[in-house]
Steps between C-alpha positions, in 0.01 A plus 500: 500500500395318222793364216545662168550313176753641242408598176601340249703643272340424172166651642650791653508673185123502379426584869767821474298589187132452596581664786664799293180459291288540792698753692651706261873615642644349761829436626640136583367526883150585397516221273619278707234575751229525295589185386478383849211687591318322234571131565406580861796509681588149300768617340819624567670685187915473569693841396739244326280375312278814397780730419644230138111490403439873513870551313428213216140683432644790509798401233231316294237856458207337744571763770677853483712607874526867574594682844331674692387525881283271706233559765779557745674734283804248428663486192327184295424379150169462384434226263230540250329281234545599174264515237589234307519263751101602648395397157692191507415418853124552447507262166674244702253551822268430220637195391533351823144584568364342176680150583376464820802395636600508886851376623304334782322254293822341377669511848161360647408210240495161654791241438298270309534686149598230254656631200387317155738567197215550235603558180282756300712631207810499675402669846509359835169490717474467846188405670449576887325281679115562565537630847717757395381640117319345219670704223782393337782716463784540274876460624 
């Protein structure tokens, strides 16, 4: 059997709502195996760890909770995206999309960035080294 990595906590939470987004209601096991299901088996999503993110979206109007019974005819509540939050979560997919950014470039970049304090009106450039990017990027 292979080992699962954690979520992280600050991820966990767009995962809980894309997969909300994507699912429509679930309760916090079908999340949490979705979840799972998606990354492959790569993931492992802690009950600890779930159960604070679904109550600080819920307190915050990104999800709505409401009982009811699941597949086994248990009593469970069903989280739910709420309306606001789709739009919000589709402007931000959005977002992400148009700045082409993926985590794994930044955790992948070679060690050999040198970091040139250039002055242009008062902001600070960085410039990667060639191997890496050509662009230069403000910090």
């Amino acid at each position: 059997m292979k080992n699962k990595n954690d979520v992280w906590q600050g991820t966990l939470a767009l995962m809980v709502l894309k997969t909300l987004d994507a699912m429509g209601p679930q309760h916090s096991y079908g999340i949490a195996r979705r979840i799972e299901q998606i990354s492959a088996d790569q993931l492992s999503v802690n009950h600890g760890t779930l159960y604070p993110v679904l109550l600080k979206l819920a307190q915050e109007g990104s999800i709505a909770a409401k009982w009811g019974a699941s597949e086994n005819n248990r009593k469970a509540k069903f989280y739910i995206l709420t309306q606001t939050r789709r739009k919000q979560l589709e402007s931000e997919k959005q977002h992400w999309l148009d700045l082409g950014f993926k985590p794994q470039n930044v955790l992948t970049a070679e060690t050999d960035l040198f970091a040139a304090a250039l002055t242009n009106q008062g902001a600070a450039f960085f410039i990667a080294a060639p191997s890496t990017s050509s662009r230069l990027c403000r910090r």
